[in-house]
N, C-alpha and C positions, 0 to 999 in steps of 0.2 A: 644740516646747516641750522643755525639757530637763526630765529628772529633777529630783526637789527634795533630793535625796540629793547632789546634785553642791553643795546650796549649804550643807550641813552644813560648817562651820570644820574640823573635825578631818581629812575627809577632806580639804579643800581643803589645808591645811596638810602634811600628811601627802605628798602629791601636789607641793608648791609646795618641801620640801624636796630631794626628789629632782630637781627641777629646775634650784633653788639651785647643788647638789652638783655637775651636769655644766656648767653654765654659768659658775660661778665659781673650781672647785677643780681637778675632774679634767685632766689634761694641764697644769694650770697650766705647769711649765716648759719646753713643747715648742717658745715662739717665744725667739727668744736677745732680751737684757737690750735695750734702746734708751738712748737719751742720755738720755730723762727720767728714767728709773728711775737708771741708774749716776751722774747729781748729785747723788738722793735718797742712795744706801745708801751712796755713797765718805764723804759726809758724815755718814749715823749711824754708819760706818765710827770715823773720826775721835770721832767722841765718842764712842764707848765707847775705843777704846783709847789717844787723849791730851787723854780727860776734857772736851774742848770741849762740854757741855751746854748752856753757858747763851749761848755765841757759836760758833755752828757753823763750821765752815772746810770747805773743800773744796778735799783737792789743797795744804794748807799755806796756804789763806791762805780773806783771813774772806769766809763765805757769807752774806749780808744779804738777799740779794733775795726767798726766799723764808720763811713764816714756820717755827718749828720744830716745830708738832705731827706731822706725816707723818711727819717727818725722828724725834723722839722716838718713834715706836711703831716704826721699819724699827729705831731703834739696840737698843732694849729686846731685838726679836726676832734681832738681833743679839747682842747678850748671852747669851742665850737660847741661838740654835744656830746658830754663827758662818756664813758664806757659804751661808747657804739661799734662793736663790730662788725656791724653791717656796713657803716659808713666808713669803716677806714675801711672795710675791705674796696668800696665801691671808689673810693678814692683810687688804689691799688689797680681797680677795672677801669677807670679812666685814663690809667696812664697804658694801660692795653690798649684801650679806642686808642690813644695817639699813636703807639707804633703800627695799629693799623692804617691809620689812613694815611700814616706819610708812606707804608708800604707798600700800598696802592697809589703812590703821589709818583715813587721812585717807581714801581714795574712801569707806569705810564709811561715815564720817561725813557726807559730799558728798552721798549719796545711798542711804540706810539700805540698802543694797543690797550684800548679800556677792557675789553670781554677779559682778555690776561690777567689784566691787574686785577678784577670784578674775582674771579675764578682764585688768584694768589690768598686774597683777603680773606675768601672760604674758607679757601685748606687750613690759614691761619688761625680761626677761628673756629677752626674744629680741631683743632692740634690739640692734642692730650695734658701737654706740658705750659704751652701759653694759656689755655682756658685755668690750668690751677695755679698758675702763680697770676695770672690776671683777679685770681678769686682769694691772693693770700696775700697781708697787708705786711709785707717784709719786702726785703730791698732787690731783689733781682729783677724784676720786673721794671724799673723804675730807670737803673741805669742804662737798659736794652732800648726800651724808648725814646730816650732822649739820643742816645748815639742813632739812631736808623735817621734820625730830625736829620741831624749833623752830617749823617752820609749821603744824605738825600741833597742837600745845601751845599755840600763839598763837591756832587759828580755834576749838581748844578753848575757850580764854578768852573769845575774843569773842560765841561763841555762848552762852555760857552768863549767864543769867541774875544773877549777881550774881559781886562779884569775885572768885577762883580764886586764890588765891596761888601755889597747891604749881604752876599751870599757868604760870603768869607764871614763876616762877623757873626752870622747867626750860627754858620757851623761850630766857630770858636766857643760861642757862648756853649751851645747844646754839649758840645764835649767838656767843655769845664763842667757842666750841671752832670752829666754823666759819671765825670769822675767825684765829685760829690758825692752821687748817688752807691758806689761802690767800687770806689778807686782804680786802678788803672784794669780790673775784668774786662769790661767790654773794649776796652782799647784794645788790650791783647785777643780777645774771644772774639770778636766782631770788625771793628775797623781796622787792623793791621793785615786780616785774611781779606778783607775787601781790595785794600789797597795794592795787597800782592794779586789779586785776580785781575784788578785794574790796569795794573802796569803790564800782564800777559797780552791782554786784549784789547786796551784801547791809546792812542798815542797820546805820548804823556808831554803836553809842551808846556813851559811854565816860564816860557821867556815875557812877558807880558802879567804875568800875575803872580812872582814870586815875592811881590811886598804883601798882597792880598794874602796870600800865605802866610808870611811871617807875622802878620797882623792875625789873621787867628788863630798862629800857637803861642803870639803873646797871650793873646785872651783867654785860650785854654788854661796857659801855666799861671798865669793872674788868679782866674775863678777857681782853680783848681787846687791853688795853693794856699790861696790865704789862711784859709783854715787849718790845715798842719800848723804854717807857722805861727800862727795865734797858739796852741798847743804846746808846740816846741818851745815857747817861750817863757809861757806860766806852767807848763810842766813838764819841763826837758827830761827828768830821768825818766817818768814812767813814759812818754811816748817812743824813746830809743827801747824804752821794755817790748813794748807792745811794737814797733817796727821788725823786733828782730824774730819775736813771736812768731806775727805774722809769714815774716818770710821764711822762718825755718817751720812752719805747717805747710807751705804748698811743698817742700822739701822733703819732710817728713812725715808729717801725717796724713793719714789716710793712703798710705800709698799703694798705688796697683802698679799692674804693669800694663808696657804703654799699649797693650791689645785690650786694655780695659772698656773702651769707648765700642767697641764693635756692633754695640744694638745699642746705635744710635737711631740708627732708624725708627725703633721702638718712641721715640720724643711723640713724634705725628701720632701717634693714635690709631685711628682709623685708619690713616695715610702711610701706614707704617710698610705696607708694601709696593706703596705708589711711589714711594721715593727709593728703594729697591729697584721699583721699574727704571726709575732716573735715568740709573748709572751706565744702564745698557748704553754706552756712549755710540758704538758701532751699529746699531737700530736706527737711534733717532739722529745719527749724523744724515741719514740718506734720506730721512722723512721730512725733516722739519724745513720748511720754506728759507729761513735763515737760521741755520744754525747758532750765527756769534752768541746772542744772548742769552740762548741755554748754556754754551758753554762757561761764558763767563759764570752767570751762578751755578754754577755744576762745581767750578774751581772753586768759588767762593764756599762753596759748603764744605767741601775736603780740604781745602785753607783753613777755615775752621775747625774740623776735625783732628787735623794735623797737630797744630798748634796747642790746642787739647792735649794731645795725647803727649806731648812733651813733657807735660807738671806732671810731677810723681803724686799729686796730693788727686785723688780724681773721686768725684761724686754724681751721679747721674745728674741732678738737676745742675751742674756745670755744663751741663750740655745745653741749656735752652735756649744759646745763640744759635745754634745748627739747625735749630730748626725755621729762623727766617729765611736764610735762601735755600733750605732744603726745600719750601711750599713754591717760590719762586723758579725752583726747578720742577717740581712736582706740574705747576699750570700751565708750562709750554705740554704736557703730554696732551691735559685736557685739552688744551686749544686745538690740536692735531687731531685727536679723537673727533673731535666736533666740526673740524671745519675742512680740511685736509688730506683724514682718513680714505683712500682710494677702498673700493669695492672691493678689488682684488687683494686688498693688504689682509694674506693671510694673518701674516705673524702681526702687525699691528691690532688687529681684532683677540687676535688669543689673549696678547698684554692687557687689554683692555677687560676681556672675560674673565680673564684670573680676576684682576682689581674687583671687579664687579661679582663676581661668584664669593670670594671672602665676603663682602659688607653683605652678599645676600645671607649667607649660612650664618653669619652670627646675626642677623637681622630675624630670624626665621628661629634661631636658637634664643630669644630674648623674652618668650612666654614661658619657654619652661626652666632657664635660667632665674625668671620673678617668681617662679613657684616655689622652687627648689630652696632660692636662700633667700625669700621676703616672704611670701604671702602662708606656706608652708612654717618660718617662724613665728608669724602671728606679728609681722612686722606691716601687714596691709589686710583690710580689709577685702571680703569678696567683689564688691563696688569697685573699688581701686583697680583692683588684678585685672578683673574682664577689660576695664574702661581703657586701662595701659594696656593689654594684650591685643585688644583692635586696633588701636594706633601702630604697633610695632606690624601688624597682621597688614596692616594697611600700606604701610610705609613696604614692608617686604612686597608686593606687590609691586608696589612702581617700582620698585629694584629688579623685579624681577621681567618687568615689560622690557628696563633699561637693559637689562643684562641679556635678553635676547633678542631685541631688536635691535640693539646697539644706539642707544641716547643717553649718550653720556654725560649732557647735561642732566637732562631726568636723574640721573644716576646721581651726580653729586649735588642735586637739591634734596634728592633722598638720604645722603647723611647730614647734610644741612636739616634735613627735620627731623631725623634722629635722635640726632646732637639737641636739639629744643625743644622736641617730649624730653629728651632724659633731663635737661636742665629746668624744664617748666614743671615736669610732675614726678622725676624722679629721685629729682635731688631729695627732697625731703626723709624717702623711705630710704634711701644709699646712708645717710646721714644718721638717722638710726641704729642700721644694719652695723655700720663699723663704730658707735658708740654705745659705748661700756651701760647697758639699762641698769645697773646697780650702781653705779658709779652716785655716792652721797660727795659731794664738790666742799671745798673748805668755802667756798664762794657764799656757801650760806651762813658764814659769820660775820658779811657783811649788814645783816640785819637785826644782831643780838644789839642792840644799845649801847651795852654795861661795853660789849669789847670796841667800841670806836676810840676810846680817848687812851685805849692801852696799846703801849707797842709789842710788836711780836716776836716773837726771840725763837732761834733754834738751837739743838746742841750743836756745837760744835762738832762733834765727832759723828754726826749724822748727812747725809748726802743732800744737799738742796735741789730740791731740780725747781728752776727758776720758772715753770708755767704755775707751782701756787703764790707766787709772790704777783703775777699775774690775776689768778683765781681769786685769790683775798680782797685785792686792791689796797695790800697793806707792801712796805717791807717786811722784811725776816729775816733780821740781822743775825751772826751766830753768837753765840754766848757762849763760856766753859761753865759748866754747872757745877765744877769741882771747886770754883773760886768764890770763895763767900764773897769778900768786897765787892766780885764784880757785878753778882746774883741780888745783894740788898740793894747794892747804886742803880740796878734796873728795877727794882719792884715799885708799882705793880706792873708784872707785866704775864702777856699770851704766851706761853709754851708749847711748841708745835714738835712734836716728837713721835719715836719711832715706838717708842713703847709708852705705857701708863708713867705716867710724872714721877708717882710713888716710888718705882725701877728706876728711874735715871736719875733722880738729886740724892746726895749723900746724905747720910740720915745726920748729921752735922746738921744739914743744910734742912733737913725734914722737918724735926723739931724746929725751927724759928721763923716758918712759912704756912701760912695756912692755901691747900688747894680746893680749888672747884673745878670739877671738870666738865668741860662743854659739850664733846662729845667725839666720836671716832670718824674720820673723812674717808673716803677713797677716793681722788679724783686718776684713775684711772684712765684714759679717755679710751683703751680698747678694754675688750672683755676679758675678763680669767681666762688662763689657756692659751690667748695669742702671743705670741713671742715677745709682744713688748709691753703687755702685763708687768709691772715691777713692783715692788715693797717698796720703794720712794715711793710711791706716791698714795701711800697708805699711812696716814697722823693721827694720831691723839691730841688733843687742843685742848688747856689746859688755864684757869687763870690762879695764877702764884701772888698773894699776897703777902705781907710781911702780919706776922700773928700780935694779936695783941696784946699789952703788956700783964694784964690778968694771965690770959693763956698760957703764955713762957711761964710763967711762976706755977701755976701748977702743971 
């Protein structure tokens, strides 16, 4: 039995922010920037500094494909406090805390039950896949949060006895910001599997509140629209471009087949066999005190999955809705364990000792994992490895009390501190570990003087990968080098190339340019040898002036 002290909101609260704090804040910027993020912030890049608000560009030409609420809060924090990646990341972690706490607002409600909700907001918060896009300043994260507001505000409505207006509008509003935040995703990924688990299980009357209804899916289609058609209007062809784009890539690109989603499981992390345990539907029907509300999220997570698996376009991190009411099904187990578990449940104990035997063996496995590929690379110090190897040493221990006495709260505050050594003292060496130590960044010609006032040009015939347009804090538009006109109407200008300048301008072009070269970049962000090592992202930086009229002559 647990303490009833543990189900007091203040301490839980009090306890859920310090958790918050390691999971979504601390080390925020120990892992370098990825391609999602540097499309987001080149782009509120760009609008703050050549005013493109209301039609975003990226890199000098127009960004359509996604919508622009993300993109407006990274430009604002921009504004704010120009190239901070920790702050837009932590912006990013704030819209985490919100779908935590209204996930805990809605299990309350699911199940008058704080310890439930308290235990949900854990799992969630060790989740593999929430903690990294809680830590990445791009848009998926952004539209997930706002829809959970809106479902929360919705099954308010519907529960509630007579129509709710102030509940209906907030829902409206939060889904229109949702779909802002990344268009109709989380409608389909999250609130339509909700809705169909709702209508299995609970009775759907709407005689009394079907104007509150239609009042917020004006508000949705209102907030949700006005931006296309601002768009549609001042740039009708390329938006039908990018519509059709879009729709024919969940069509065609990236396509799997629909068993692609199968280790979804894998999303939770740690959790990743506690939500395996889930499904054992015929277990926990006979154990749990009330069934309904596992079941309902139990629907809702395979509503999610389903639905998924229907787009031919499939990418693991399309999965990150699955995993809120996967943790949602995950915490009726804990609740049972703790409170409910009979003496004699053989087989409830074994589910439990499995969960518990996994977080021990890789807990017990986590000193000589830091040797192996940190402290052994010279990637920590001997001070660092002991100081992390007690902690792990330590933490294995209460897992291991838990895992044979059976306290299985003990048990999941033991990956709760886990989860906050690795994010308090391990991010930093993880972040080393998978970035590139050679890696020379173009980022350091944001400091040359001479190159501020010059724009940066690339060949054309060479591949852009949009994280150094990021890196620079420049554009890097393309240029043909074969075109005299076009090469003199840009000089002077930075040449960012694949090979030395001298190799790529036609000696035409050679003779009537004088070069300086700055010097050779790598920004690699992983090491030689790992698979996504590439020759993009290896330049020669180069500044091309027009020669002078003595020079030409001789």
């Amino acid at each position: 039995m647990i303490n009833q002290a543990e189900r007091n909101p203040v301490r839980q609260w009090l306890f859920l922010v310090i958790v918050f704090c390691c999971a979504f804040f601390v080390n925020n910027k120990a892992i370098f920037v990825d391609i999602m993020e540097s499309r987001n912030l080149i782009t509120a890049r760009e609008m703050v500094y050549d005013g493109n608000w209301l039609t975003p560009t990226m890199n000098g030409e127009l960004r359509l494909e996604k919508p622009p609420l993300p993109t407006w809060i990274a430009a604002a924090v921009e504004w704010v406090s120009p190239d901070n990646i920790g702050l837009q990341r932590a912006v990013a972690g704030m819209a985490a805390v919100l779908l935590a706490v209204f996930l805990y607002l809605l299990a309350v409600r699911l199940t008058r039950d704080r310890l439930y909700a308290f235990i949900a907001v854990l799992l969630l918060c060790t989740s593999y896949s929430i903690v990294l896009m809680g830590r990445t300043a791009s848009w998926d994260i952004y539209c997930h949060a706002f829809m959970i507001v809106a479902i929360y505000y919705l099954y308010k409505a519907l529960q509630a006895s007579t129509c709710r207006w102030s509940w209906f509008t907030i829902a409206g509003v939060m889904m229109g910001l949702s779909f802002l935040g990344k268009g109709p995703v989380s409608f389909y990924a999250l609130l339509l599997p909700f809705l169909c688990a709702y209508g299995l299980y609970y009775k759907v009357n709407l005689t009394d509140k079907w104007k509150g209804g239609l009042w917020m899916l004006f508000l949705t289609l209102l907030i949700s629209s006005w931006w296309y058609v601002y768009i549609y209007v001042s740039h009708p062809e390329m938006m039908e471009y990018v519509l059709k784009k879009e729709s024919g890539s969940w069509m065609n690109y990236n396509v799997r087949p629909w068993w692609y989603y199968w280790k979804f499981f894998l999303e939770t992390g740690a959790w990743s066999l506690l939500t395996l345990t889930a499904l054992l539907v015929p277990v926990w029907r006979k154990r749990l005190a009330d069934p309904k509300p596992y079941y309902f999220v139990l629907v809702w997570m395979l509503f999610v999955l389903f639905f998924l698996s229907l787009i031919p376009e499939k990418k693991s991190r399309y999965l990150l809705p699955v995993v809120i009411p996967a943790v949602l099904t995950g915490a009726h187990l804990f609740v049972y364990w703790i409170e409910q578990m009979k003496v004699d449940d053989r087989l409830g104990r074994l589910l439990y000792r499995m969960n518990a035997g996994l977080i021990l063996l890789v807990t017990c496995a986590l000193p000589f994992l830091l040797y192996r590929y940190v402290y052994s690379e010279m990637h920590m110090g001997l001070g660092a490895y002991l100081f992390l190897s007690l902690l792990c040493i330590g933490i294995g221990v209460g897992v291991f009390y838990a895992f044979r006495k059976v306290r299985p709260y003990t048990f999941l505050l033991g990956v709760v501190g886990l989860m906050m050594i690795a994010e308090l003292f391990m991010m930093p060496y993880i972040g080393s570990f998978v970035t590139n130590k050679e890696r020379k960044s173009i980022s350091l010609t944001r400091d040359i003087k001479a190159l501020k006032p010059l724009p940066f040009y690339q060949d054309s015939r060479d591949t852009l990968r949009i994280e150094l347009v990021y890196a620079a804090y420049k554009k890097i538009l393309k240029i043909d080098l074969s075109d005299t006109l076009q090469v003199r109407r840009s000089l002077p200008f930075v040449l960012v190339s694949k090979e030395r300048a001298e190799e790529v301008l036609p000696e035409y072009i050679l003779d009537k340019v004088e070069l300086t070269p700055i010097d050779r970049y790598n920004d690699n962000p992983w090491p030689q040898g790992h698979r996504r090592y590439t020759e993009d992202f290896i330049n020669y930086v180069t500044v091309i002036r027009e020669k002078k009229d003595d020079e030409q002559d001789e």
